[in-house]
C-alpha positions in Angstrom: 4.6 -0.9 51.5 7.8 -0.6 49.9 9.1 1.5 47.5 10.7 -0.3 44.9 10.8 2.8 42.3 13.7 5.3 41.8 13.5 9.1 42.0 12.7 9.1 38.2 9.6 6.6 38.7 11.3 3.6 36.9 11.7 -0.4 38.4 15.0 -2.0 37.6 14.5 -5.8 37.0 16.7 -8.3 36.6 16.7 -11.6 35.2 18.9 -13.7 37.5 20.7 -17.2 36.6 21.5 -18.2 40.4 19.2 -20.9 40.7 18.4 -20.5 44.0 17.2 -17.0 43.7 15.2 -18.0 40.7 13.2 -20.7 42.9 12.7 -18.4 45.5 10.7 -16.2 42.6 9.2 -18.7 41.1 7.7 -20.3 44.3 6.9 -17.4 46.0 5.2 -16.2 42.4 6.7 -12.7 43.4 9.5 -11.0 42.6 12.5 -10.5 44.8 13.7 -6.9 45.5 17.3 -7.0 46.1 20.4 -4.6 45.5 23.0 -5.1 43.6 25.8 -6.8 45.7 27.9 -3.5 45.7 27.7 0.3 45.9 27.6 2.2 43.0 31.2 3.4 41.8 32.5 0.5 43.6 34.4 -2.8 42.2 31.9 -6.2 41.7 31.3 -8.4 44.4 31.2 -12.2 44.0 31.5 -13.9 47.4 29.2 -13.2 50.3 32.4 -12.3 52.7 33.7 -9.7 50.5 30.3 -7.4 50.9 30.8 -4.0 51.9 30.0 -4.0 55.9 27.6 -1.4 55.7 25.5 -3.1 52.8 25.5 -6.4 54.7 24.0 -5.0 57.9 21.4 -2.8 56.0 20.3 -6.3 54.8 18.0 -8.9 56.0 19.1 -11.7 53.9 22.3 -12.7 52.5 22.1 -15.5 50.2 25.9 -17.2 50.1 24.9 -20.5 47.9 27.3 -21.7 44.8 27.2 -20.9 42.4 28.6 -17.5 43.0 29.2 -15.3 40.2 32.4 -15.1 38.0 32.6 -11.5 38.1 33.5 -9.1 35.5 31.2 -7.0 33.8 28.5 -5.6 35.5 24.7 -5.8 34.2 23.3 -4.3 31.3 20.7 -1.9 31.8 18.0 -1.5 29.3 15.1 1.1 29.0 11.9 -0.9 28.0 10.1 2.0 24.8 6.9 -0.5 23.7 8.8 -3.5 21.7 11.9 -1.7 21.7 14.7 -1.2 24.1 17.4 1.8 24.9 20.9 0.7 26.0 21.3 2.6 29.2 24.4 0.7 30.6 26.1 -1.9 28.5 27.3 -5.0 30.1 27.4 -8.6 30.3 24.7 -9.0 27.8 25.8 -7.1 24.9 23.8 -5.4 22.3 24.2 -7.9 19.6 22.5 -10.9 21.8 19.4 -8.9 22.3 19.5 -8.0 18.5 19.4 -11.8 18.0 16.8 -12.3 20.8 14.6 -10.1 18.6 14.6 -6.8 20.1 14.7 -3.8 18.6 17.5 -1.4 19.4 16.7 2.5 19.7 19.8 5.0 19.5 23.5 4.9 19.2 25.6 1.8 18.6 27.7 0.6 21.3 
């Protein structure tokens, strides 16, 4: 099987908007374990040809399809507490657009 858990024990999900990748989920009915598109520390990727080499060949698919990213801010990282959430990285989604999406937001303001 693989391990889709970190060291810690937690599963990082993301909710994707490339509609390819979303068909792929929803067809399949499973979930699709991916990495993020570039190492940690390291600059956002948005084309398939500007992957790190050493990432590419680790993987066995690389999905180029339009529409690619526009780049910027990387993805907000939330720690699911029962109906509540922690900020753990903000990001593209910021704090006040899950306020309004009716979560509640546990510790400091961002």
């Amino acid at each position: 099987p693989v391990q889709i858990r970190g060291a810690d024990g937690t599963v990082c999900l993301r909710w994707t908007s490339h509609p390819l990748a979303a068909l792929l989920s929803r067809e399949s009915s499973q979930p699709l374990i991916a990495t993020s598109a570039n190492l940690s520390e390291r600059p956002p990727v948005n084309r398939p040809w500007d992957l790190d080499e050493l990432l590419a060949a680790q993987s066995d698919l690389v999905v180029g399809n339009e529409p690619w990213p526009a780049g910027g801010l990387p993805s907000t990282i939330v720690r699911c507490e029962g109906d509540a959430l922690s900020i753990l990285r903000t990001g593209a989604v910021p704090r006040h657009r899950l306020e309004e999406s009716g979560f509640e937001i546990l510790g400091p303001v961002f």
